[in-house]
N, C-alpha and C positions, 0 to 999 in steps of 0.2 A: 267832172267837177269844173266849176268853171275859174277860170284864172282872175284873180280879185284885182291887178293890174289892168286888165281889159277893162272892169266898170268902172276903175278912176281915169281911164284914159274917156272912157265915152261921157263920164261926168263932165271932164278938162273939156271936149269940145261941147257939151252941153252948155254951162256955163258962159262960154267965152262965144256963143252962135256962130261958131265954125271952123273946120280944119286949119284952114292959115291962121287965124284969130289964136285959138289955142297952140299952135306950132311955136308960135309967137309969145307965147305967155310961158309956157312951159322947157322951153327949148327940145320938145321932142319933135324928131321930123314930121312933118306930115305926112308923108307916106306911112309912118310907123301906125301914125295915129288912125288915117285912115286904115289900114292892113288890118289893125288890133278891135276897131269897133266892127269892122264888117265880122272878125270870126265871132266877137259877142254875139251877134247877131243871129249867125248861122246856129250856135249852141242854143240859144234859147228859141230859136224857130221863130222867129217874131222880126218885124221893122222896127226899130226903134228911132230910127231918123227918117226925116223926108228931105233929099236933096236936090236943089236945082244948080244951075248954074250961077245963080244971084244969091242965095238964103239957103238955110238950112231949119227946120225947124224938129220938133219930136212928138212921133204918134202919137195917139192915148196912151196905147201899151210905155210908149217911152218914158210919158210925162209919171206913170206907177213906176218905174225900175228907177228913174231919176231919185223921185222920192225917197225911193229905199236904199241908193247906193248915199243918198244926201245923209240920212241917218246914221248910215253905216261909217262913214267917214266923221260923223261928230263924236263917235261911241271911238272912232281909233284913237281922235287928236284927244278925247278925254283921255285915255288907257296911256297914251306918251305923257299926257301931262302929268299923271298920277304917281306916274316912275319917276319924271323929274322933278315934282316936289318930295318925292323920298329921297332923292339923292342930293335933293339943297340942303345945305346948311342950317340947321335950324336956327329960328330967330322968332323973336316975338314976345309976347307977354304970358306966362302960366302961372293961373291962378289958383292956387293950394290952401285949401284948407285942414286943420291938422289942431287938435285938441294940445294943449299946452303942455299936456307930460312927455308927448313925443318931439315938442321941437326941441324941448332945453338937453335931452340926451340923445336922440339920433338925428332928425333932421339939422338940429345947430355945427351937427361934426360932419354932413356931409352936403349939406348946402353951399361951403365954398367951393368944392371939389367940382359939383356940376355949373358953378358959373364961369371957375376955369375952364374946365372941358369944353363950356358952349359959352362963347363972348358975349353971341350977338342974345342970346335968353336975357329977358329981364323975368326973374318971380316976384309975384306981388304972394304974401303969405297971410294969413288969417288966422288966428288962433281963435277956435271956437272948440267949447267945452262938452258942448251938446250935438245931437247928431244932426250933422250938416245936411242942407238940401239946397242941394249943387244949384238947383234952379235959381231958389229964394237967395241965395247966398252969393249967386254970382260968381261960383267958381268952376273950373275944370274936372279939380280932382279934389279928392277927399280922403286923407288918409285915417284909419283908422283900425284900431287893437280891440278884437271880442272874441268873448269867450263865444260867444254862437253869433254865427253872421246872418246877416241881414238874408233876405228871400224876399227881394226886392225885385220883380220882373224887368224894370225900366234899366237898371242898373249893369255895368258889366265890372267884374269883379275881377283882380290882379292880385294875388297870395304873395308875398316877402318873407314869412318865416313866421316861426314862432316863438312865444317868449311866454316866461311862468314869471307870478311874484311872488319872493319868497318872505323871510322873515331875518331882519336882523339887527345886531343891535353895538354898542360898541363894547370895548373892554374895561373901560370904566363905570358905566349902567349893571355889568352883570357881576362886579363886585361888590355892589352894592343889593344886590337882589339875595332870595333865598335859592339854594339847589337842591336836588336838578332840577332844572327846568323843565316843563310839560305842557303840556295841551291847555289841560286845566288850570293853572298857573297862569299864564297869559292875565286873564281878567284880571287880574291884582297887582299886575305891573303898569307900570308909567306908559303908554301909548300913545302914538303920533300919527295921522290917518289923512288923506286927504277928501275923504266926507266932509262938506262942507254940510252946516245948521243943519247936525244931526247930534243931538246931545250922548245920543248910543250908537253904538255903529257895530255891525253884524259883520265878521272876516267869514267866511266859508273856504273852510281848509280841506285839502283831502291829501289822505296819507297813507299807511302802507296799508297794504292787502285791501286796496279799495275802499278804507273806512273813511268816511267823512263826519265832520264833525260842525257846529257854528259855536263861533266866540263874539260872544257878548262884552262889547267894553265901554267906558265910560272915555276917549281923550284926551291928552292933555294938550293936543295941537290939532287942528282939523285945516289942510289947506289944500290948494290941489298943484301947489310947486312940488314936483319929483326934489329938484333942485334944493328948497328948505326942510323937503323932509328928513332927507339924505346929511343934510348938514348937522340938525338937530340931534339926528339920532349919533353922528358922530361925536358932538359935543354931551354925547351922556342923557339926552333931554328923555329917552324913551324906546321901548319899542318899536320897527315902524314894518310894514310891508313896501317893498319896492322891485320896481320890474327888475329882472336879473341884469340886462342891460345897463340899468343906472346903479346898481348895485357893486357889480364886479370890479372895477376900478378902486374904489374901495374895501373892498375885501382884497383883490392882490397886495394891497398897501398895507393893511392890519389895520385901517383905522375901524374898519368892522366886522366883525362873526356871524357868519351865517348860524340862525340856530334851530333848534330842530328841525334838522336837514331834510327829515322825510317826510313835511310837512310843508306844503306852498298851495296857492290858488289853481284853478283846473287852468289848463292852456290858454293865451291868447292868440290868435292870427292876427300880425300886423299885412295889412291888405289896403288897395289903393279902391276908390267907386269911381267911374267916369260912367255918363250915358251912351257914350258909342265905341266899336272899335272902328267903324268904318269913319273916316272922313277924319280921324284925327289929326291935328297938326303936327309939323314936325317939332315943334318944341313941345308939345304936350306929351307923345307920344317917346324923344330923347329923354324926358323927366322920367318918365313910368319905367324904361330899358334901364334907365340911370339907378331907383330904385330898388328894379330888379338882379341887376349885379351886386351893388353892393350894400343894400341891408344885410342879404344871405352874410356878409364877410366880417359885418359890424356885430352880428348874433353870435357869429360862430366860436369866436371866444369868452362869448361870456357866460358863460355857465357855469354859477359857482359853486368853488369846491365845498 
């Protein structure tokens, strides 16, 4: 096998047209250098240089191996530099796009957290309601919660957890209602949704033993603030469905009742879309690690009772 030292030293006197020349560049002796091209030499059965006492110059065969040790040396200083932008600091600009119900209760509580951790990141954020195209849109990443994910080729996809929405309401809403409350029942209560200019709005609920059901309702609030829904239904305004995330803080507190427990939406996946893994920045790539710690930590308590 031949010693990969040999073809950077036969490169160094390549380069530099000759043993003192490159001795001189390099600080390795010339003897060395010479000593170390003549064995290349012998291993690959071939002249690669032509020497007089005035010049040096390099065969055919030499000017083909030059080439290819020339290549080979660009593919190493890429490979050092790839490791030392993983091990720089990240800095820069990350552009995040993220539909409005995930900023006000999970990105808004851990966005300060990653601008301490990383000074030099600046995020530019985007609230977009509909689904983003990182292209068109101008961003990096794209965060986003569905019940079925995309099967997008172009895309590579980053999983954070999962989250259900459940139902619930406050303690002064439900003494005011008829009991017990049911499935069927629902329709004839006050509701709060964030269906926008939809005069009816279809929940699809699944509950126990796999039964699924659709509720039909007419309501009284249609927005797409997690944030005002959440309020409303704590000032009594209604029924409302809300991710269990934005929910549980709330319910630890009693200002709301989960109600019919064994009834919520099918699963979300909250998951990041970027186009590449290769070639990512270090702040694009700190954002996604950053996400992936700790959404899992921000989920983990909230599933409520």
């Amino acid at each position: 096998m031949l010693d990969l030292n040999d073809l950077y030293f036969f490169h160094t006197v390549s380069v530099h047209k000759g043993f003192s020349a490159a001795a001189r560049a390099s600080g390795i002796p010339k003897a060395t250098l010479s000593k170390r091209v003549g064995i290349l030499e012998d291993r690959l059965g071939v002249r690669l240089l032509e020497r007089t006492t005035r010049n040096l110059r390099l065969t055919q065969v030499g000017l083909e191996v030059f080439d290819q040790v020339e290549a080979m040396l660009a593919s190493a200083d890429a490979a050092a530099s790839a490791a030392a932008e993983a091990r720089a600091e990240p800095n820069g600009v990350v552009r995040v796009a993220s539909p409005q119900g995930l900023i006000q209760d999970l990105v808004i509580d851990l966005l300060p957290l990653f601008l301490h951790l990383y000074p030099r990141v600046k995020v530019q954020l985007k609230v977009i309601n509909r689904r983003s195209d990182l292209i068109e849109d101008g961003v990096d990443v794209a965060l986003r919660a569905r019940t079925r994910l995309d099967a997008d080729p172009n895309l590579i996809m980053r999983k954070f957890g999962e989250t259900q929405t459940i139902l619930v309401a406050s303690h002064a809403l439900l003494q005011r209602v008829p009991m017990p409350l049911s499935v069927d029942s629902l329709a004839t209560l006050p509701t709060l949704t964030q269906y926008e200019e939809r005069s009816e709005v279809i929940w699809e609920l699944n509950g126990p033993d796999g039964e699924v059901r659709s509720v039909s309702h007419r309501p009284r609030l249609m927005c797409t603030s997690f944030d005002v829904l959440r309020e409303s239904a704590i000032a009594g305004a209604g029924v409302t469905l809300l991710p269990d995330f934005v929910a549980a803080p709330a319910i630890a507190s009693g200002k709301l009742i989960r109600i019919l427990p064994d009834w919520q939406t099918p699963s979300s996946t909250l998951h990041a879309v970027f186009l590449s893994k290769r070639g990512l920045v270090p702040a694009v790539r700190a954002w996604l690690d950053f996400l992936a710690t700790e959404v899992p930590k921000k989920l983990s308590g909230t599933t409520a009772p």
